[in-house]
Backbone as CSV, one residue per row, in Angstrom:
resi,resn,N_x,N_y,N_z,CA_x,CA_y,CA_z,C_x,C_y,C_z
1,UNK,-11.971,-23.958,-45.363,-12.101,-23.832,-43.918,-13.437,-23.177,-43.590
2,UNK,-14.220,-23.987,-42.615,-15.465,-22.866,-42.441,-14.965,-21.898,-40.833
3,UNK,-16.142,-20.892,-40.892,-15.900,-20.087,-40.042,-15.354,-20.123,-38.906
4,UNK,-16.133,-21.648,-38.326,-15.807,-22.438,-36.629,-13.927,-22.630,-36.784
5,UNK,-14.060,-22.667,-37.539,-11.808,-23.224,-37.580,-11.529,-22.271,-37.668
6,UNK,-11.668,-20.720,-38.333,-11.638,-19.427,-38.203,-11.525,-18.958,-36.878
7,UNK,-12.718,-19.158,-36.177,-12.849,-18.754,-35.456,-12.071,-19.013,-33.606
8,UNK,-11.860,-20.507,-34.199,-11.175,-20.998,-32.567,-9.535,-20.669,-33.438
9,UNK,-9.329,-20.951,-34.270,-7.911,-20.066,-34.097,-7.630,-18.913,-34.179
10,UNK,-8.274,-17.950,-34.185,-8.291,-16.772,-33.557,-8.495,-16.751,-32.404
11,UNK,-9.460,-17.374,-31.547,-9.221,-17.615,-30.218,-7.517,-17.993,-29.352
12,UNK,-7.530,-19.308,-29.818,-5.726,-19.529,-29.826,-5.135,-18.775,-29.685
13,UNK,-5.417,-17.617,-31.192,-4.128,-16.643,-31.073,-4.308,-15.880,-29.682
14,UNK,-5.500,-15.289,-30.163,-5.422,-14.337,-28.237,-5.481,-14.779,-27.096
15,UNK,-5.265,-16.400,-27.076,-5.031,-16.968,-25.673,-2.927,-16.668,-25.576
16,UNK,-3.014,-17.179,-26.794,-1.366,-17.476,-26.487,-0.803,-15.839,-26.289
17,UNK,-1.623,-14.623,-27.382,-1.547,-13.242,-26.655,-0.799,-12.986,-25.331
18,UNK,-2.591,-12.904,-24.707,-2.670,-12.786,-23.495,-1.728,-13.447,-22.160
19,UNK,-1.348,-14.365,-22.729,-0.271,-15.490,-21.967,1.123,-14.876,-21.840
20,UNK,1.202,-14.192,-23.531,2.949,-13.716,-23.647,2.641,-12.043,-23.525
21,UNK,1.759,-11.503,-23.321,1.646,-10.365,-23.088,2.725,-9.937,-21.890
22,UNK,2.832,-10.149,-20.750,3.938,-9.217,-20.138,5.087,-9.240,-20.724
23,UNK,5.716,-10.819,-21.270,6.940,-10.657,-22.036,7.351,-10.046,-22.994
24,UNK,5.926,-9.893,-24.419,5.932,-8.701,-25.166,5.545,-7.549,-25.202
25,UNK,5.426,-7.170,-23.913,5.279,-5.669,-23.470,6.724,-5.505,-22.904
26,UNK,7.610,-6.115,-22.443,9.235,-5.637,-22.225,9.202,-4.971,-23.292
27,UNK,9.440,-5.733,-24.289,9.989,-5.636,-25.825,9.285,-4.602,-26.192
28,UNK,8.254,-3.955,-26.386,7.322,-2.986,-26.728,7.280,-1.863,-26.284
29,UNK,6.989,-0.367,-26.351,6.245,0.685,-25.758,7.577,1.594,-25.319
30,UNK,7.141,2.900,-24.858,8.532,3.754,-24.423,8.339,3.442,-22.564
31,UNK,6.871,3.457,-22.661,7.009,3.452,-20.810,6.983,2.111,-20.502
32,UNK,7.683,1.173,-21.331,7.986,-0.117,-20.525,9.154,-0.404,-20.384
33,UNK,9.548,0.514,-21.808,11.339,0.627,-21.901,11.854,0.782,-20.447
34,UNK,11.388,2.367,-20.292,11.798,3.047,-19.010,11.881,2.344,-17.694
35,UNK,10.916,1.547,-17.433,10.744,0.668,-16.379,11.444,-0.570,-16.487
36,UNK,11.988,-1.301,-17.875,12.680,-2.060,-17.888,14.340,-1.481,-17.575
37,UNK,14.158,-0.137,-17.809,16.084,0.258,-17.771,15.986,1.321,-16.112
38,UNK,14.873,1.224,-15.395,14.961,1.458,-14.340,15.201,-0.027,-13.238
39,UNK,14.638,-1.282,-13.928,15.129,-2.275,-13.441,16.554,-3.046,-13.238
40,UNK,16.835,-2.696,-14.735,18.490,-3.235,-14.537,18.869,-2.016,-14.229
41,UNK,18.993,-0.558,-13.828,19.694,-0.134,-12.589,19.680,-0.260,-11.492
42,UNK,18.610,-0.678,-11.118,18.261,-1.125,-9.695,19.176,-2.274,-9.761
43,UNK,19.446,-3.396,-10.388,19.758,-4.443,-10.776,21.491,-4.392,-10.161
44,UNK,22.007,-3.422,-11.185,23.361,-3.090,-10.834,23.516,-2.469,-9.646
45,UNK,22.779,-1.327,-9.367,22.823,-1.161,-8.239,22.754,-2.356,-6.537
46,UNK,21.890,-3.085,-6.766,21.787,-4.054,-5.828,23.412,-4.965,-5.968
47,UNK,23.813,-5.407,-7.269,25.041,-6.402,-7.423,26.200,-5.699,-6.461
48,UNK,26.083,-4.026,-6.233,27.615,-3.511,-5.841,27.400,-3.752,-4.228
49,UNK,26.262,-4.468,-3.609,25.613,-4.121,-1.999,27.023,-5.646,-1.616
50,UNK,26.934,-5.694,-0.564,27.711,-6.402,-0.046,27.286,-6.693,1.747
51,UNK,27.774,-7.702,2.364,27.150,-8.278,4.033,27.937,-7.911,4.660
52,UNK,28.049,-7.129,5.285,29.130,-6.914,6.376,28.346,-7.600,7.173
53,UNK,29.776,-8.823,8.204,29.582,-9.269,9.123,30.243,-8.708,9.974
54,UNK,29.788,-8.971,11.202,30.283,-8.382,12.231,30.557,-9.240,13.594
55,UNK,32.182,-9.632,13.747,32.255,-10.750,14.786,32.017,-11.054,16.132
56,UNK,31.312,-9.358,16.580,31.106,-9.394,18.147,29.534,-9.398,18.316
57,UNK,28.667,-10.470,18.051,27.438,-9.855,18.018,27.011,-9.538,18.981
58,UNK,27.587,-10.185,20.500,27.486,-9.660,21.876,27.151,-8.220,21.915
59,UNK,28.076,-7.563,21.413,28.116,-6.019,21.684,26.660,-5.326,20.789
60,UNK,26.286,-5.923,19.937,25.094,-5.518,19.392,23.966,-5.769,19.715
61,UNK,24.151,-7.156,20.101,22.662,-7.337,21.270,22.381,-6.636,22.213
62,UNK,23.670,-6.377,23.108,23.596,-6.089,23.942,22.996,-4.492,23.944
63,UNK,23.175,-3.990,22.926,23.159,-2.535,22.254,21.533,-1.948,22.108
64,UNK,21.025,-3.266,21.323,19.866,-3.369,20.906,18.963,-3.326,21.894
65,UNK,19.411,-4.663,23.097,18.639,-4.361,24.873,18.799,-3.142,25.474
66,UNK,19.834,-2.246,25.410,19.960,-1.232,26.102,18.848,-0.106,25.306
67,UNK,19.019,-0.219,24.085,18.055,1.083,22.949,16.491,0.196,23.396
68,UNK,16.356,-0.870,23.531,14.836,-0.764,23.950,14.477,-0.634,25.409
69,UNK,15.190,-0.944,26.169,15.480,-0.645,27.786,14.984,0.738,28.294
70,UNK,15.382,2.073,27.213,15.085,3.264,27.407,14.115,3.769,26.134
71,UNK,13.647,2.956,25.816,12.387,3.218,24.591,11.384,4.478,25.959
72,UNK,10.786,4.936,25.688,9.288,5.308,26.773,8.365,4.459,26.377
73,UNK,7.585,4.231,27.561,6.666,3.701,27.462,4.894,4.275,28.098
74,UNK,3.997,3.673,27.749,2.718,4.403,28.423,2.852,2.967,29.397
75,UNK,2.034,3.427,30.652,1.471,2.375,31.452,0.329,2.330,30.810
76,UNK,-0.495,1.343,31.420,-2.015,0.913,31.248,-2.742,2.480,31.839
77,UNK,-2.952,2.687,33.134,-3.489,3.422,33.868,-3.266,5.158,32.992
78,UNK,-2.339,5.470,32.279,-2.206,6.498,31.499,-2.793,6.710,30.640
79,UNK,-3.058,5.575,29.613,-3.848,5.507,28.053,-5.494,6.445,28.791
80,UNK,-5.223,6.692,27.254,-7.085,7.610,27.075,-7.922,6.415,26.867
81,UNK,-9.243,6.538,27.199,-10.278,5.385,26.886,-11.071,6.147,26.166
């Protein structure tokens, strides 16, 4: 083999590297561990969430118009320039 075939498959290798690098950084290191087992708690945590529906949405709209109804507001003529 001369050097040039040496040399582009070593290239190869650190393309295909660089490619699987995030996947073998799961697998690797203590601070990826951590971040991988902070993910699947988040993970489980998210599975226990659940949708409450709610069948009157009337009463919540209506709720929502009233809470911005009494928001404060500035006029124009008030603002600082």
């Amino acid at each position: 083999m001369s050097w040039l075939y040496i040399a582009l498959l070593a290239a190869a290798i650190a393309v295909v590297a660089a490619a699987e690098w995030p996947r073998l950084q799961g697998r690797l290191g203590s601070r990826v561990s951590a971040e991988a087992r902070r993910r699947r708690q988040r993970d489980r945590r998210k599975a226990s969430f659940r949708v409450v529906q709610n069948p009157d949405q009337d009463d919540f709209a209506a709720s929502v118009e009233r809470d911005l109804a009494n928001l404060p507001t500035i006029e124009d003529s008030d603002r600082r320039r």
